[in-house]
N, C-alpha and C positions, 0 to 999 in steps of 0.2 A: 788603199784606205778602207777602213772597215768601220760600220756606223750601228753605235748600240742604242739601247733601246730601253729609257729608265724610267722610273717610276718616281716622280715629282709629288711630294708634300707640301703644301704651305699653309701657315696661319698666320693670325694676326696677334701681333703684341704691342705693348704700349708704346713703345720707340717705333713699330715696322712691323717688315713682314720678316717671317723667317722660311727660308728654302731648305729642305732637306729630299736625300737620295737616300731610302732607304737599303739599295742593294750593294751600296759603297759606304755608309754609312758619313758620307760628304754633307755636310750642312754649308749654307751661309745665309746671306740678309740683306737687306734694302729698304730702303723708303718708299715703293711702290712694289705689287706686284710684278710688274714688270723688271725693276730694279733685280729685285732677290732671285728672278729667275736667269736671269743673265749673268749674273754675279755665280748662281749655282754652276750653269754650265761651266763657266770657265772655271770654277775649282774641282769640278769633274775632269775636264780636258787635263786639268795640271793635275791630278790624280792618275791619270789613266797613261800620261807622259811619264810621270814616278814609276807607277806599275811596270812600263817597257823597259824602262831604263834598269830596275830591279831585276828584270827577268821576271817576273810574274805573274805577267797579264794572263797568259795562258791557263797557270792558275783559277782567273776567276773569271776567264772568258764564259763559262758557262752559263752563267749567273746574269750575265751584261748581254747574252742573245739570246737567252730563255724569251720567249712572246708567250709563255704561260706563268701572267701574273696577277695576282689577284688582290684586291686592297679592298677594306671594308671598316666599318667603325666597332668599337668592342667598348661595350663600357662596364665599368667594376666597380663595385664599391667595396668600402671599407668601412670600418668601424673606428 
């Protein structure tokens, strides 16, 4: 059993929260913090279950045991 190590986004929107995995690019949501992050893992888990069954994961194992990751805010405007 091998255990990775992702980088969790979440906000707030008018309905919830929304969870997102930016290294898989897996979202989902809930009614509570809590909710959206439970909800996220298990659509990780069944991403990561697709990956193996694909033959894949190997692929993007690199990326899911990287422990150098860095998140920060960027803001931009426009016209």
């Amino acid at each position: 059993m091998k255990t990775f190590d992702f980088t969790m986004v979440i906000w707030k929107e008018k309905e919830g929260y929304v969870s997102k995995c930016p290294e898989l690019g897996v979202a989902s949501c809930g009614d509570t913090i809590s909710e959206a992050t439970s909800n996220l893992k298990e659509a990780i888990e069944l991403y990561i279950e697709n990956a193996e069954t694909l033959g894949i994961l190997e692929d993007i194992e690199e990326s899911l045991t990287s422990k150098e990751k860095f998140t920060s805010h960027l803001e931009v405007t426009y016209a």
